[in-house]
Short mmCIF file of the C-alpha atoms (twelve columns), coordinates in Angstrom:
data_MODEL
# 
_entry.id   MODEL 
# 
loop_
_atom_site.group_PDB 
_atom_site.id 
_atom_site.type_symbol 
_atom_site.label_atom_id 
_atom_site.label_alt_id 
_atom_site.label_comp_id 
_atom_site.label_asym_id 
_atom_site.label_seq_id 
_atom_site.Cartn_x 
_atom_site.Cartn_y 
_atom_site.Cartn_z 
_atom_site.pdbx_PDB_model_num 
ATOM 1   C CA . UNK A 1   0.000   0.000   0.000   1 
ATOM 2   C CA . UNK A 2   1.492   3.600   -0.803  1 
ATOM 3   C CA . UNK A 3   1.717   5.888   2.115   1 
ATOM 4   C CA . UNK A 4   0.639   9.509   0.872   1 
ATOM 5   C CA . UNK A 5   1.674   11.731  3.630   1 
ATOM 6   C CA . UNK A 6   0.029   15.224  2.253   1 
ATOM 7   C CA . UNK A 7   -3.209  14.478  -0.352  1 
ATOM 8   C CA . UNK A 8   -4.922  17.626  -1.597  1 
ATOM 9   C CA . UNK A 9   -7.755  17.391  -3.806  1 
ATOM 10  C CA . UNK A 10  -5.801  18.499  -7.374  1 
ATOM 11  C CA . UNK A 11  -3.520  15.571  -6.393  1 
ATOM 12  C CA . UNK A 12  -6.409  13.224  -5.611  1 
ATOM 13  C CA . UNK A 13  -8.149  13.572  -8.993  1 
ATOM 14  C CA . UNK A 14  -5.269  11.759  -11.203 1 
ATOM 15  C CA . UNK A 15  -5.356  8.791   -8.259  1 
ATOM 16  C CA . UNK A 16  -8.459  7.944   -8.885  1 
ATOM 17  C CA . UNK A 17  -9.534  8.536   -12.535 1 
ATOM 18  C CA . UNK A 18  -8.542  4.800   -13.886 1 
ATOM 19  C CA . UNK A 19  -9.616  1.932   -12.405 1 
ATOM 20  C CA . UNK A 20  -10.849 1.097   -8.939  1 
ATOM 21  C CA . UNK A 21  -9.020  3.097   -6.103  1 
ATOM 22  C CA . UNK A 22  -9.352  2.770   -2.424  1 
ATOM 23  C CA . UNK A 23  -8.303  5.436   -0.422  1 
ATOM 24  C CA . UNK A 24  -7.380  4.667   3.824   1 
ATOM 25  C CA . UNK A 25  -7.123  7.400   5.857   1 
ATOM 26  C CA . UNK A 26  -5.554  6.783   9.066   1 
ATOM 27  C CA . UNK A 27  -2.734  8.818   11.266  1 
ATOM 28  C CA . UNK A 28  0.058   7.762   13.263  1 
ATOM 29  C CA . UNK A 29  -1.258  8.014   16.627  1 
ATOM 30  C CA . UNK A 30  -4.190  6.089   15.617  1 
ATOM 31  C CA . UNK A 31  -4.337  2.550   17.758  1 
ATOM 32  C CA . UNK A 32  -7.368  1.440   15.483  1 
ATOM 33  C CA . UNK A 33  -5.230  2.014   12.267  1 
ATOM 34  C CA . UNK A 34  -2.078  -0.060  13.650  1 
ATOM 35  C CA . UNK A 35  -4.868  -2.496  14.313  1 
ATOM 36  C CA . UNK A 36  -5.427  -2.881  10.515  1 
ATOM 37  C CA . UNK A 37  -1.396  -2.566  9.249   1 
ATOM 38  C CA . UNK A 38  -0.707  -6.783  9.820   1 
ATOM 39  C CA . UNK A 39  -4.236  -7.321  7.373   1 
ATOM 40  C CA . UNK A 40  -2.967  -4.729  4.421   1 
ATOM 41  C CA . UNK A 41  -0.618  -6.665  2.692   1 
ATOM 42  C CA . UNK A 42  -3.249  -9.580  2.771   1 
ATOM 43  C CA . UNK A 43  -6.371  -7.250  2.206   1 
ATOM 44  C CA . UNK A 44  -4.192  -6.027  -1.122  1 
ATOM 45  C CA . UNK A 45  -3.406  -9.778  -2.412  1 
ATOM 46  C CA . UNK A 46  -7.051  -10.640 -2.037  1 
ATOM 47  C CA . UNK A 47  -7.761  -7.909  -4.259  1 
ATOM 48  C CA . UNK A 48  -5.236  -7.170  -7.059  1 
ATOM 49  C CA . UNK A 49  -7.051  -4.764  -9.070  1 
ATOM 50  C CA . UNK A 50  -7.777  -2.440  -6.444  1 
ATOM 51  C CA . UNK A 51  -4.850  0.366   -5.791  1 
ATOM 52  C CA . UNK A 52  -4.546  1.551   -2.477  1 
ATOM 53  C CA . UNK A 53  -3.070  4.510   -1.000  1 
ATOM 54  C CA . UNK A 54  -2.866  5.293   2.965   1 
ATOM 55  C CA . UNK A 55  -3.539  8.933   3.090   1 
ATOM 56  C CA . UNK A 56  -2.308  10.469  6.424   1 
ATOM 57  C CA . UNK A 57  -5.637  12.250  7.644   1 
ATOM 58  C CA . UNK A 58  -3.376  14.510  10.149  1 
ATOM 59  C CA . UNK A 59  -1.584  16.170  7.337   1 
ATOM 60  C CA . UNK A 60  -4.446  16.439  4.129   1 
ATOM 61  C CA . UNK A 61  -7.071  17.575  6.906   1 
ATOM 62  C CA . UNK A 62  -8.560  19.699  4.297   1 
ATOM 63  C CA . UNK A 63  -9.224  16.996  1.973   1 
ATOM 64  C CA . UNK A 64  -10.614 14.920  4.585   1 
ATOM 65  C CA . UNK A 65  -12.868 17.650  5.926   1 
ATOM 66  C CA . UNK A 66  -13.553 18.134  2.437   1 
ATOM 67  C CA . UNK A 67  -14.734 14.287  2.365   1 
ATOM 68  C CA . UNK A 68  -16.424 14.087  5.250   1 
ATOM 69  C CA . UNK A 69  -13.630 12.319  7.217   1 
ATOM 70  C CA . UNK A 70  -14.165 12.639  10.960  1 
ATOM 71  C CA . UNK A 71  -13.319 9.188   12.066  1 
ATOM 72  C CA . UNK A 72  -10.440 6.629   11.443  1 
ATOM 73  C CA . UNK A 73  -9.436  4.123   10.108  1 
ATOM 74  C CA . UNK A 74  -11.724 5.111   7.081   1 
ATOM 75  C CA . UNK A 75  -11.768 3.763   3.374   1 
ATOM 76  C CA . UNK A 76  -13.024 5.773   0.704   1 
ATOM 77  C CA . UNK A 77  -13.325 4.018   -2.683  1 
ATOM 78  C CA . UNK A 78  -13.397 5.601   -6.178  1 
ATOM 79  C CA . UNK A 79  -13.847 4.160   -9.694  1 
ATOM 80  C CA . UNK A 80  -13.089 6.123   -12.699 1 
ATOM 81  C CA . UNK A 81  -13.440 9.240   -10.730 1 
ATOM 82  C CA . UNK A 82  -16.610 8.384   -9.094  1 
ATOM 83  C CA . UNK A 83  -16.948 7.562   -5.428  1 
ATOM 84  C CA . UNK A 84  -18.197 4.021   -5.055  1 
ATOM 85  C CA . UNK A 85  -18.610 3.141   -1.234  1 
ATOM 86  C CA . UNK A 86  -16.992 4.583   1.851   1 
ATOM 87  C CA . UNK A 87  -16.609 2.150   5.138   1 
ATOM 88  C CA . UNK A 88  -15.910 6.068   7.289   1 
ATOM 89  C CA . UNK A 89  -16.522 5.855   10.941  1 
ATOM 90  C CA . UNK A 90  -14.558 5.867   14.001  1 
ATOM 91  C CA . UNK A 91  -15.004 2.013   15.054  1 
ATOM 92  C CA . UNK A 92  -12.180 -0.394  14.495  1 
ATOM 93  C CA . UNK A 93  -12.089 -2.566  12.018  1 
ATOM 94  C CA . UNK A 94  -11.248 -5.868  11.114  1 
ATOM 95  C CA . UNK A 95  -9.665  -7.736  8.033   1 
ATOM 96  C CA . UNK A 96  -13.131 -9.489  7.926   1 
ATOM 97  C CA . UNK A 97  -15.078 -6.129  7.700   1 
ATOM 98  C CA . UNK A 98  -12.951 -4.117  5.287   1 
ATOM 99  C CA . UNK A 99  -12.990 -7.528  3.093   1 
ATOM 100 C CA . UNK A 100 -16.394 -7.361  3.238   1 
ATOM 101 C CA . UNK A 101 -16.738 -3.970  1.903   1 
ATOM 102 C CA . UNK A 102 -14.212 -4.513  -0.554  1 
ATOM 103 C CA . UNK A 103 -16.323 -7.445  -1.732  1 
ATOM 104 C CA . UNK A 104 -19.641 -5.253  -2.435  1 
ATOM 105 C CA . UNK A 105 -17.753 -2.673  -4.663  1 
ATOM 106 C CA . UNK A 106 -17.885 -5.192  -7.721  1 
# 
């Protein structure tokens, strides 16, 4: 997964205009987001043709206020520019869970 420390939105648009593109915002402080990092690498396998990018929510708070980004660990996922689904809250989440939302983008 591609750590993006800084994300504005002129940078977002070119991330997410081919393809399928999941977005996790997280922070380094975050004990729910180091919950999720030993499940990424497998989360990613399970879906190749998904590109993901952990977006540090601490330092592109403008695009996340911008999103409607309040809670973390949050996905946001696009397809050819268009948002698709969103798993945003504050609760922690498991490999199950994200999986699951993954799943119900196709």
């Amino acid at each position: 997964m591609k750590k993006i420390e800084t994300l504005t939105q002129d940078a977002l648009e070119p991330l997410i205009q081919k393809g399928t593109t999941v977005l996790l915002f997280s922070a380094t402080w975050c004990a729910d987001c180091h919950f999720l990092e030993p499940f990424l690498p497998e989360i990613e396998a399970d879906f190749p043709d998904i590109a993901f990018y952990d977006i540090d929510r601490d330092h592109s708070i403008d695009l996340a206020k911008t999103l409607n980004i309040f809670g973390i660990p949050s996905f946001v996922a696009y397809r050819d520019g268009q948002e698709i689904g969103r798993l945003v809250n504050k609760d922690r989440k498991t490999k199950e869970e994200v999986e699951a939302f993954l799943k119900k983008l196709n």
